[in-house]
N, C-alpha and C positions, 0 to 999 in steps of 0.2 A: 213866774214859774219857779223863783226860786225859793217863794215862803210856800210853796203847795207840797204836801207831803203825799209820795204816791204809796198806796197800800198793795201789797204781797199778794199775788193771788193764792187764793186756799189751794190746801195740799192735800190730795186723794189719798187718802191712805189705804183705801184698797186696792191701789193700783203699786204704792210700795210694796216688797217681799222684804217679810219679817227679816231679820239676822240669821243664819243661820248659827246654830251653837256647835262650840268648835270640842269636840270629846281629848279627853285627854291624853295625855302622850305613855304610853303603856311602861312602866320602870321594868327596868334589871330585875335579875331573878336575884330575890334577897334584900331589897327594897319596898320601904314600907311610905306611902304618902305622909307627909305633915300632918299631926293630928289622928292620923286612922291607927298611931300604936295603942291607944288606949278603949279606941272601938272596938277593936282586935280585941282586947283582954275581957271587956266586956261580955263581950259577946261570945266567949269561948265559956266565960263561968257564966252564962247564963244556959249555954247550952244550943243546939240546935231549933232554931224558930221553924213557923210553918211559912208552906210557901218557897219559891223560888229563890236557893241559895245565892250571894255573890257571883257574878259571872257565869251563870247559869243561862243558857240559852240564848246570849248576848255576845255581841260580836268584841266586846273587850273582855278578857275571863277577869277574876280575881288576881291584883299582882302582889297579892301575899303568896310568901313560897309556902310550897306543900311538902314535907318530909315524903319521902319512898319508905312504904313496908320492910320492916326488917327480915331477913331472909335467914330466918332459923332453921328450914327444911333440909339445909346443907349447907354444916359449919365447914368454917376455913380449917384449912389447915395451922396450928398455930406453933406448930414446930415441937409437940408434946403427945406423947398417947400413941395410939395403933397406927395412926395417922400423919406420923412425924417423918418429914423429908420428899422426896420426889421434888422433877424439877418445876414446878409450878406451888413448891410449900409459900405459904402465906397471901396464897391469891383467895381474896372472899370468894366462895360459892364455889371450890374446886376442893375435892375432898379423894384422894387416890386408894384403889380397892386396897384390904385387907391382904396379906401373903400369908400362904399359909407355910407354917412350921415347918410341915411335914413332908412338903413336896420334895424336897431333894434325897432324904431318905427316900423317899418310899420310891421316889423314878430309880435311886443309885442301886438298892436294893432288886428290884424287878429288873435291870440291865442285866447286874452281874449274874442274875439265878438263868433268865431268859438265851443272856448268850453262851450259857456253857451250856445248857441243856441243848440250842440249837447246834452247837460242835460237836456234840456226842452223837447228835439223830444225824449230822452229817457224814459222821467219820464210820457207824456202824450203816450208814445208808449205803457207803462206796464198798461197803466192805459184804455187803448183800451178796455179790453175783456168784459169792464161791458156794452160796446155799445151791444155786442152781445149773447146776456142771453137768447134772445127769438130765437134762431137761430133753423132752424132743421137742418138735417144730410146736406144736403147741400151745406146750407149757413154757417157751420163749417167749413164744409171741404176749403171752397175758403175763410171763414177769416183765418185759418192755414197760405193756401201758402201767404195771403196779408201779417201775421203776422210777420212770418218769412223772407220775404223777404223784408220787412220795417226792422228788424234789422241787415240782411246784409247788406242794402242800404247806411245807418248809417255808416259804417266801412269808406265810402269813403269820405265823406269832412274832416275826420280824419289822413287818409293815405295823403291826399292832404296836410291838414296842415303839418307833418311833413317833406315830401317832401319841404315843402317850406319854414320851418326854419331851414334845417338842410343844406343850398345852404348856399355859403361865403358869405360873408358879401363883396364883391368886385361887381364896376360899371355894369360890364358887367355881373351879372347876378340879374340884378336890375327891369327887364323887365318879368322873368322865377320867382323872386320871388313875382311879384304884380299879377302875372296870379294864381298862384297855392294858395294864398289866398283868393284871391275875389272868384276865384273856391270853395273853402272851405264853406266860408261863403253862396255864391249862393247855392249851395247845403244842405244844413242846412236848410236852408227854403224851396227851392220847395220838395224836400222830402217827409215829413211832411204833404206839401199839397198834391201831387198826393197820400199818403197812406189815409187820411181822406175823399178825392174826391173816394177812391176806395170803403172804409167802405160803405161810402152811397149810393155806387149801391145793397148793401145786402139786403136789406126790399125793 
């Protein structure tokens, strides 16, 4: 038994399963594999091949990093130009409106013209009733509703004005603030005259 050589029995190799192959371990963003910097280069100056890119449709993508589009649609802030300061200067892709020049004139202006006109429609408003001293029952009663309803009248180039100083001081709303003062002011005056054009249909 001990010079007899016993032989192996044969091995089914279809009953073995292949190796499985182990994919590789996916790199850091900004790492590049051993060897694939010069594929890289290649393959950039040769241009885009046909056919299914790197990591295309595959469950490992490409671990070459990809640069992000630069974002020229809306410069940063860089501390220079129309666009200089606010509390978010030098933040990429934040860019603060425009101010416009004009706004503080032109609100300080419509203020001061707006509210002395509103003192004087108010001060010849209180000073109305002595037009109507010889009135009878009446012509009372219809200077009442003129009366009254000449000092709600009033209420509105007032409402206007602050409607229209309390709007930003920015371009785009430079157009809503010269409406709602000249508003203001317009109203200040004919007021005044439709309530005195009214007075004098009484007698």
């Amino acid at each position: 038994m001990d010079g007899l050589i016993t032989a192996r029995p044969p091995v089914d190799d279809a009953r073995t399963p292949p190796p499985r192959p182990v994919p590789p371990l996916p790199l850091p963003s900004g790492f590049v594999r051993e060897g694939a910097v010069g594929e890289a280069d290649e393959a950039d100056e040769a241009g885009p091949a046909d056919g299914p890119q790197p990591g295309a449709g595959s469950a490992h993508p490409d671990p070459r990093p990809t640069a992000a589009p630069p974002r020229t649609w809306l410069p940063a802030d860089d501390g220079t130009g129309p666009y200089a300061g606010g509390p978010f200067a030098g933040v990429p892709g934040w860019r603060p409106e425009p101010r416009d020049p004009w706004a503080i004139l032109w609100t300080s202006a419509s203020s001061i013209l707006t509210t002395s006109m509103v003192s004087l429609d108010a001060l010849f408003g209180f000073l109305s009733p002595i037009y109507c001293d010889s009135c009878n029952d009446a012509e009372l009663h219809r200077f009442g509703l003129y009366f009254w309803g000449y000092c709600g009248a009033l209420l509105l180039p007032v409402i206007l004005l602050i409607v229209g100083s309390a709007l930003p001081p920015h371009k785009r709303y430079a157009t809503a603030r010269i409406v709602f003062g000249a508003s203001a002011l317009v109203f200040s005056i004919v007021i005044p005259l439709l309530y005195y054009g009214l007075l004098g249909t009484l007698h």
